[in-house]
N, C-alpha and C positions, 0 to 999 in steps of 0.2 A: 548363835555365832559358832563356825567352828574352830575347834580348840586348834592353838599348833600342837604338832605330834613332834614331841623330845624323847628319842631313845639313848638317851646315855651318850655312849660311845659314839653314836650315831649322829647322833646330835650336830657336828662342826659340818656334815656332809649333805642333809637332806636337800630336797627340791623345791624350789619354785618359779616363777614364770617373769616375765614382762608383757606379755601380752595380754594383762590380766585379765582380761571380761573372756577372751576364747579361752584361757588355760584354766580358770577357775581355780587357783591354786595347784596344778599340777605343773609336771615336767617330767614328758612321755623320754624312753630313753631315743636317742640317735639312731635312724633308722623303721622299718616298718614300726605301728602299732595294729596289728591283727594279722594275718596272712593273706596274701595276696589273694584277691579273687581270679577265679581260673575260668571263669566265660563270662566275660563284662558286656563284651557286646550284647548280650542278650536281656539285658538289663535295661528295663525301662530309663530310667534316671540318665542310664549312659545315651543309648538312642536321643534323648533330647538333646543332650550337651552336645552331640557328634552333630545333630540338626543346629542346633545353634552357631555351633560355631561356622557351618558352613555357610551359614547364610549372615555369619559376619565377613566371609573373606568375599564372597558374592557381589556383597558394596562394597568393599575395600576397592576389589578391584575395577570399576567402574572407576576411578581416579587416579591419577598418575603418582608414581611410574608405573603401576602393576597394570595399565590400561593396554599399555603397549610392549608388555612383557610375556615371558611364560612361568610359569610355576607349576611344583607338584608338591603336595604333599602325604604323606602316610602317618599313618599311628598302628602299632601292630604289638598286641599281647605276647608273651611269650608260649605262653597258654594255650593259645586258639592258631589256628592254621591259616586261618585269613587277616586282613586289618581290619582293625575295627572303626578307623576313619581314612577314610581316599579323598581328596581335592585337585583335583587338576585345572589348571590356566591356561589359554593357547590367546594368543594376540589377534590382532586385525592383520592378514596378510603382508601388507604392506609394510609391515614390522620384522617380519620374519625372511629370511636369507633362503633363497629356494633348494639351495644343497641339502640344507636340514629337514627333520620332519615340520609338517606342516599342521600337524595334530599332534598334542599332548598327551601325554599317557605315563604310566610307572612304569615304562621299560623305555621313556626316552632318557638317553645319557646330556649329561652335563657336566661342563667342568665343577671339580668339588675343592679346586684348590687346598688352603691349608688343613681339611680337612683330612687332607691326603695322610698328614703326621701323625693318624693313630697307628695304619699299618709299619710304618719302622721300628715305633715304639713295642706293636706287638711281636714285630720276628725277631728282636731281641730278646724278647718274655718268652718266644719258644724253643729258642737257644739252651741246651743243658749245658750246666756250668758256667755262664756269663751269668756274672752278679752285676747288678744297677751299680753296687758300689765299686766295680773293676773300674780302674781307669782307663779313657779310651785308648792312652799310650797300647795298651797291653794287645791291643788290638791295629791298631793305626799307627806304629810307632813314628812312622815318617811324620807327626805331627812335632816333633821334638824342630825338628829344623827349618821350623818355619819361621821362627824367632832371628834369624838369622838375617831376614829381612826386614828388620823390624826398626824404627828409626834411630831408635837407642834402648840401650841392653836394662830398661828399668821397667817395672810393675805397670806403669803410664803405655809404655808402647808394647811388652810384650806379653804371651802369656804362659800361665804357667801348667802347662800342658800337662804334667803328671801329677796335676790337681782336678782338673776336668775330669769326673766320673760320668759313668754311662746315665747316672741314673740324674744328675744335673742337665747333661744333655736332655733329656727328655721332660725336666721341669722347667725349662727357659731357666735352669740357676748357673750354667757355666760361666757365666758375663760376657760369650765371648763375643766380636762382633756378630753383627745382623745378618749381612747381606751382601751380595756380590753381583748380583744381575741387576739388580736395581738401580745401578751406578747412572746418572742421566747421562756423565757425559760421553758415555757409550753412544750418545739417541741425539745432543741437540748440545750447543753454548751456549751456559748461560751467565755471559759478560754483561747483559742489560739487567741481571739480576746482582750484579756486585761478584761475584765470584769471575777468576784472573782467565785468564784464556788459554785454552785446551794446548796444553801440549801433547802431540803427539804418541812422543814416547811411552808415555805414561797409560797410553788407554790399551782397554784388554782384547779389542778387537771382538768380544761376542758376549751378547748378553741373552739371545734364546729370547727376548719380546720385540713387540715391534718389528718384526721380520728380518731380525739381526740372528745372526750362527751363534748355538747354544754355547755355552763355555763347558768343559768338559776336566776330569778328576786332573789333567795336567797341567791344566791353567790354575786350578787352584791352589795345589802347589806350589805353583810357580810365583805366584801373587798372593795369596793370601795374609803372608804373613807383613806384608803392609797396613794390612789394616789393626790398627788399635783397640784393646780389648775397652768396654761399655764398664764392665762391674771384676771385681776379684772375684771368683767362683764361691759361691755361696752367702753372697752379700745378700743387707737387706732386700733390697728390689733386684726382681727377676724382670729378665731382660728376653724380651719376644724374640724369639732365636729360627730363623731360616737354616744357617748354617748347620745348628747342631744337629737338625733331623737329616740332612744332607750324609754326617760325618755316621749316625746311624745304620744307615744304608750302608756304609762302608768296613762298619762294624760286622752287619751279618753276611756281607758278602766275604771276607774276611773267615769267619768260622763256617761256610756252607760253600765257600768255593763256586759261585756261582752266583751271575748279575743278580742284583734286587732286584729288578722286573723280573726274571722269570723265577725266585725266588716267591715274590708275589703273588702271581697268576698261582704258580703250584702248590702254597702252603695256606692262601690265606682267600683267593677268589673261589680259586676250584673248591675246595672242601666243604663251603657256605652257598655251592652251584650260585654263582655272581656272574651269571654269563652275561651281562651288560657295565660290566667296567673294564676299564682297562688302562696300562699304566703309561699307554702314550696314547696319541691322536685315533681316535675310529674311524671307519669310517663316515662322511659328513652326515650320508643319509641317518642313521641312526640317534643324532644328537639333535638338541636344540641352537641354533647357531641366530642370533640376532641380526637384523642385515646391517653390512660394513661392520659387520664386527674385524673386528684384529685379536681380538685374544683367545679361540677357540683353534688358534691352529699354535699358539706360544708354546714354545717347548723351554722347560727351565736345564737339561744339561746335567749337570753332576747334581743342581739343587732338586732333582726330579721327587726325591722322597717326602720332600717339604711342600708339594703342592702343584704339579704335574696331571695327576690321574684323574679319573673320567667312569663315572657311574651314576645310576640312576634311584628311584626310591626304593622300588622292588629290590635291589642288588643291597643296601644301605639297610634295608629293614631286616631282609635275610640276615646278614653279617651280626649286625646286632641281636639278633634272636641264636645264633652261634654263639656269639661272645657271652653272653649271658644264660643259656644253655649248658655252659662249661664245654662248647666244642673243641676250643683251641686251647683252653689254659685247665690243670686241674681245677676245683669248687675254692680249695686254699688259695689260689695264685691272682685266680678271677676276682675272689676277694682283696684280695691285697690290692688288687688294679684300681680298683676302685675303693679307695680309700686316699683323701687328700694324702701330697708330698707333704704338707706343716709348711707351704710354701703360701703365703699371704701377699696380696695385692695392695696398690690404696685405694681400692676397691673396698668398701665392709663388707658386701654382699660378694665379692668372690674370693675362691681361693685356689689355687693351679695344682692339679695333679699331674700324670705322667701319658699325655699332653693335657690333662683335661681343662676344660672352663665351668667351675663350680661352681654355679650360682646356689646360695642359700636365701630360699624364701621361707618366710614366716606368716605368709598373709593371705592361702591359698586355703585349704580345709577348715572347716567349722572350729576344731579346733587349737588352731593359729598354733599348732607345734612347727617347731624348723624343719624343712624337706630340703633335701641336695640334688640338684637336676647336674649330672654330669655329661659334658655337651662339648664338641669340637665343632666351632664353625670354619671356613675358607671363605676367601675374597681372592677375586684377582679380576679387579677392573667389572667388566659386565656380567660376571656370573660371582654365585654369594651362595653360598648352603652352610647347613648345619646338620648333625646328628646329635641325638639327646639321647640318655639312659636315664632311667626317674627307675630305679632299682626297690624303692620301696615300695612300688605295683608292677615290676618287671612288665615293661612299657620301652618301647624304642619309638624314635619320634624324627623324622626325616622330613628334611625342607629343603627343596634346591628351586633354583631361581637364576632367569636368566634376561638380559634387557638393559639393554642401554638407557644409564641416569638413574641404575637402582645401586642401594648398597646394603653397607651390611645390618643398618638398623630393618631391611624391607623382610629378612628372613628372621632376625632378632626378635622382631615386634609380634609377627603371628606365634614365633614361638610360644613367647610369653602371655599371647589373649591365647591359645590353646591351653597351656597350662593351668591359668587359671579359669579356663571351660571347662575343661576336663577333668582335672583332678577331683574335685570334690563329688562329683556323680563314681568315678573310679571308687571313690572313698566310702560312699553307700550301697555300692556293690558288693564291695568287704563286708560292711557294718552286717549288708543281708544276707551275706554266706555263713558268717561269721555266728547271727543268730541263730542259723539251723544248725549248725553244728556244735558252736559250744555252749550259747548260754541257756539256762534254766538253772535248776535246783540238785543239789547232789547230795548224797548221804548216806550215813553210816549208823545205823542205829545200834548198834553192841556200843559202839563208843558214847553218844549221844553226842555225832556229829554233823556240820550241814555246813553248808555256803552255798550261795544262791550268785548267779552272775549273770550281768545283765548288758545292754550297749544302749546309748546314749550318742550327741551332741560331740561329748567327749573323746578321749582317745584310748582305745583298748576294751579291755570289757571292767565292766562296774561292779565290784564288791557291794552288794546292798544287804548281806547277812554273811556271816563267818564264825562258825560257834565250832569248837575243837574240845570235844570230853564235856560239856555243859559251859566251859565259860566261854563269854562274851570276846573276842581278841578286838574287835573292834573299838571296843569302850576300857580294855586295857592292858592295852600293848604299852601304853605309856610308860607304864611301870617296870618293864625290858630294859634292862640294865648291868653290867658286873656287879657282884658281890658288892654290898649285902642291898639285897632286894627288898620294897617295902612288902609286909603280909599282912592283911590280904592285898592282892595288887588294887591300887587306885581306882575307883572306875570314874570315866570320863564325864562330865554331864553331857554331852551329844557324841554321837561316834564317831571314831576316827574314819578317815575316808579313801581306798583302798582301790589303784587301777591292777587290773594283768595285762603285761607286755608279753609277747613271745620273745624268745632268745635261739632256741634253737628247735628248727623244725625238721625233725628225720624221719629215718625210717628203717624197720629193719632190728631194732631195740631187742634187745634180748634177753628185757623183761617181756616182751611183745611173743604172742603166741601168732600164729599164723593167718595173714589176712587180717592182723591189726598193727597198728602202727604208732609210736608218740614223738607229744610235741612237749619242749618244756618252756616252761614263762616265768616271772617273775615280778611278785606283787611291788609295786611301788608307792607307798604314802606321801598324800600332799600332807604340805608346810601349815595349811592356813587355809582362808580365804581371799580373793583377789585384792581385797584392802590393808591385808596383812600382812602379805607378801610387799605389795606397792611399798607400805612402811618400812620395811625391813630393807628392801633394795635401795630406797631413796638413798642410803648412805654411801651407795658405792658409785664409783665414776665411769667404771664399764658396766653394758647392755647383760640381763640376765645373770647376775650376780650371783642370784641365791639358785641358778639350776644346774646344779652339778649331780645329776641321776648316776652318771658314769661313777660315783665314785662312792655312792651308797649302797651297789646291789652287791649281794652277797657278802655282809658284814657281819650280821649279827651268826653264830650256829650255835647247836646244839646237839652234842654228839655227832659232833664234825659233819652234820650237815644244817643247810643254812634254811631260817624259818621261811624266807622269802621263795622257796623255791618250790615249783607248783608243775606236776605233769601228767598232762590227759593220755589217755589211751584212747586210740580212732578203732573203726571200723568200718566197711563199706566202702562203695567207692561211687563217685558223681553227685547225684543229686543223693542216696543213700548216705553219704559218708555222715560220720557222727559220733561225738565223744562218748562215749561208754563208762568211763572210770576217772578220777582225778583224785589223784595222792598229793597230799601235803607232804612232801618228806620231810622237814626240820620236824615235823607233827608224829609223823609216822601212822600216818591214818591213811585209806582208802574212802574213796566215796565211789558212789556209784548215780551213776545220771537217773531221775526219776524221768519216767516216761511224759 
C-alpha cells in the first residue's frame, strides 16, 4: 500500500483527488500537464477521433432539426497552419432562402449573435490606461442622469452608476438591467396574456427585430433609465447583461474617437485577415439565410456590440489562433484574459469570465484531472454558434449553425461529444511528443545521481527512480521537515510517488547557450492511494477537498531555492528537438540525458 507523504510544514497543503480510480491519488496542478503538442493532426490517435467524430455528426444529422439546417464546424491548432477537423452541413433546398449560398463551406458567414461580446470586451483590453476596475462613469459620464428617470430615488429603481466598473460590465456583475429591444410590446399585445394594455406613450417606437427601426445611443438615453436595476453591482448572481456589452462599445469609442464598427473592422477583423465578418448585414449571397427567415437581416441599434455581427468558421478560428498567438494582447494580458472573473454560477460546472462561459470538466482524459473549456456562445432565434478556447492544447474550436427550430443546446451538444472525441487522442499526442523528448534516464555520476522519467495513464511525466548524492528521495523525503530532523532520515517501506508538471516554458534563458532552450516543472507528491484519499475526503462537504496543489508548490527550500523545482535544457528543433540536461536546483545537481 502506499504510504501518505507528510512533509512537516507541508503537511496541512498536499493533494489529493475525487476522482479516485483516474487520479490514483494525485492532483495535477490547474492547467496544462505536459506541453502542448505541436502537429496533432498527424497523429494517428487524432486522425481516428477527427473520423469519429465525423461520422457522429453524419447521423446526427439525418434527424431533426440539423436535417433541415446548415452547419459548419472547425477545430484548428495553434501550431499547424490548417484544421485539423472541418464539418460542413448544407440542407435540402427547399430549406434554404435562395439569396443565400446554397452550399456550405468555412467561408459562409452567419450570424454569431452573443458571441459578438468577445470583441467589446477585447478593444477595451486594447485600450492603454483603461483599467476593468475604472468605472464606466469615467468614460460614459452621461450614465449619471439616467437615474433621473427612475421611478423613485432608491437602490429598488435606480442605479448606482459610479459603482458599475468596466470590468463588471464585461462579467454580467454590474446587475444592471438586461435589455431593451427585446421589449414585446414594441411587436404584439399581450392582454390575453394578463398583462394591461399598451399605452402608447410609453412604447420606444424601435426595437431593430422583427423589421421594426433599430433604437439608436438617443433612445437609450432617453429611456433607459426607466428600467430597474436586477442585482446591486457585485451581487451573488451575475446577471446575463445585453446592455453592458452595449455600454462597452461606448467606452472605446469614447477613448479611440471613432464608431465601434469601424473600430472593429480596423483593430480587431483586419489584423487576424477575417475578411468574412462583419459588423452589420453582408451581403445575402455570402451568408447562410434559412427560407423565411426574419432574423438574418435584424439589426440590434446601439445594442450592436452585444450580438449584431456576422462571421464565419474560417474568420472565428483565424481570430482565435491571434488571440492565443498573443497577437492583440501582450502573453501577460492574454493570460489574465483567460483566467476566470471568481465570478460563479448556480451552475457547478460553470464559472463567467470576461465574457467567457467556463465550463469545468473532469470526465474527459484518462486521467479525470479538471480541464476549463473557455467558450462564448450567441443565440438569436434561428442561428446559434459558439467559440471554444481548451488553452491547455492551444485548440480553437468554432460551431455556427443556422435553421429554423434549432437552438442553443444543437451547437452546445456537438460541442461537448467533440470534446470529449477529441481531447483525450489531443492528450496522447502530448503523452507521444512528450516521450521523445523528455522521458528516459538522466545522470550525474561525480555525484552518484539519477532520476529516470517516464509517462503513463496518468498526468505529467512519472518519477519511477530519484537518487540525489546516493540517497533514495523517494523512500525519504518524509522525513523533510524544520528543525530538528530525524538521523538517519526515515526510509519508507514503498516509495513515495512523485509527478512533473510544467510551469513555465521559454525560451531564450540565459543559462541557455545558443540553439538551446528551457522549460521548468515542478515535482508534485501524491497523498495516498485512491482509497486513502476517498477516507480522508469523506469528512468534507465540498467536492475535492484534499486537492489544493496550488498551494503546495514551492514550499519547502533550501538555500532559498526550492527542492521541487526541476529544469530541462532542449535542443533541436521539430522532430529533433530534446532534452539534453535536467538540474534539480533545491539539489544543485546537473543530469544529463543518457542516450
Amino acid at each position: 500500500m502506499h504510504r501518505t507523504l507528510l512533509l512537516g510544514i507541508l503537511a496541512f497543503s498536499y493533494n489529493a483527488i475525487s476522482v479516485l480510480a483516474a487520479r490514483d491519488g494525485h492532483c495535477p496542478p490547474l492547467g496544462a500537464v505536459l506541453p502542448v503538442p505541436t502537429k496533432p493532426s498527424g497523429e494517428p490517435a487524432v486522425q481516428s477521433a477527427v473520423a469519429a467524430f465525423i461520422a457522429m455528426m453524419d447521423e446526427t444529422a439525418q434527424s431533426a432539426p440539423l436535417n433541415s439546417s446548415a452547419m459548419a464546424i472547425g477545430v484548428k491548432s495553434i501550431h499547424e497552419k490548417t484544421p485539423l477537423l472541418e464539418w460542413t452541413l448544407t440542407p435540402p433546398e427547399k430549406f434554404s432562402d435562395p439569396r443565400g449560398v446554397q452550399e456550405v463551406d468555412f467561408d459562409t458567414v452567419f450570424r454569431i449573435a452573443s458571441l459578438s461580446k468577445v470583441f467589446p470586451v477585447l478593444g477595451v483590453l486594447l485600450q492603454n490606461g483603461v483599467s476593468t476596475e475604472d468605472p464606466v462613469t469615467k468614460y460614459v459620464p452621461e450614465l449619471r442622469a439616467l437615474n433621473k428617470q427612475a421611478r423613485a430615488q432608491t437602490p429598488i429603481w435606480t442605479t448606482d452608476w459610479d459603482s458599475v466598473t468596466i470590468g463588471s460590465l464585461m462579467s454580467h456583475t454590474a446587475g444592471i438591467a438586461v435589455d431593451m429591444g427585446t421589449d414585446i410590446a414594441e411587436h404584439a399585445s399581450l392582454e390575453d396574456y394578463g398583462f394591461p394594455p399598451i399605452n402608447e406613450s410609453r412604447l420606444m417606437r424601435c426595437s431593430g427585430l422583427l423589421n421594426t427601426p433599430e433604437c439608436d445611443r438617443e433612445v437609450f438615453f432617453a429611456r433607459f433609465g426607466e428600467r430597474a436595476p436586477v442585482e446591486l453591482p457585485f451581487s451573488a448572481n451575475p446577471v446575463y447583461s445585453n446592455i453592458a456589452f452595449a455600454l462597452l462599445g461606448f467606452v472605446v469609442e469614447a477613448v479611440t474617437n471613432k464608431p465601434f464598427s469601424e473600430f472593429l473592422h480596423d483593430d480587431i477583423f483586419a489584423p487576424a485577415g477575417m475578411n468574412h465578418s462583419f459588423a452589420s448585414k453582408p451581403d445575402d449571397s455570402l451568408g447562410y439565410i434559412p427560407l423565411g427567415d426574419e432574423w438574418w437581416n435584424a439589426t440590434l441599434g446601439f445594442e450592436a456590440p452585444a450580438g449584431e455581427y456576422y462571421s464565419s468558421v474560417n474568420d472565428l478560428l483565424a481570430f482565435g489562433t491571434s488571440v492565443l498567438q498573443n497577437k492583440y494582447l501582450t502573453p501577460p494580458k492574454t493570460r489574465k484574459w483567460f483566467k476566470p472573473s471568481g465570478v460563479a454560477t448556480s451552475s457547478s460546472g460553470m464559472v463567467i469570465g470576461q465574457p467567457w462561459e467556463i465550463f469545468r470538466v473532469q470526465n474527459v482524459t484518462a486521467d479525470g484531472r479538471l480541464i476549463e473549456l473557455y467558450t462564448k456562445g450567441g443565440d438569436i432565434r434561428s442561428y446559434h454558434s459558439i467559440l471554444g478556447f481548451i488553452p491547455d492544447y492551444d485548440l480553437v474550436v468554432a460551431i455556427l449553425l443556422g435553421g429554423e427550430g434549432t437552438g442553443a443546446f444543437d451547437v452546445l451538444r456537438p460541442f461537448s461529444q467533440l470534446v470529449q472525441t477529441l481531447l483525450p487522442a489531443v492528450e496522447e499526442a502530448g503523452k507521444t511528443q512528450a516521450s521523445s523528448v523528455y522521458a528516459g534516464r538522466y545522470v550525474d555520476t561525480t555525484t552518484n545521481s539519477s532520476i529516470t522519467l517516464g509517462l503513463d495513464d496518468s498526468s505529467g511525466l512519472d518519477i519511477t527512480e530519484w537518487i540525489v548524492r546516493g540517497v533514495d528521495v523517494r523512500t525519504t523525503v518524509q522525513g523533510l521537515d524544520l528543525p530538528p530532523l530525524p538521523y538517519p532520515p526515515p526510509p519508507l517501506p514503498e516509495p513515495s510517488r512523485f509527478r512533473l508538471y510544467p510551469t513555465i516554458v521559454g525560451n531564450g534563458s540565459s543559462d541557455s547557450t545558443e540553439g538551446e532552450y528551457q522549460t521548468a516543472w515542478r515535482a508534485v507528491p501524491a497523498i495516498g492511494t485512491a482509497e486513502e484519499v476517498a477516507a480522508l475526503e469523506a469528512g468534507f462537504i465540498w467536492d475535492m477537498a484534499a486537492c489544493v496543489t496550488w498551494a503546495s508548490l514551492d514550499r519547502l527550500t533550501y538555500m532559498l531555492q526550492s527542492w521541487d523545482h526541476f529544469v530541462f535544457t532542449l535542443g533541436g528543433e521539430g522532430e529533433a528537438e530534446r532534452a539534453k540536461e535536467l538540474e534539480l536546483v533545491g539539489y544543485d545537481v546537473r543530469l544529463v540525458r543518457e542516450n
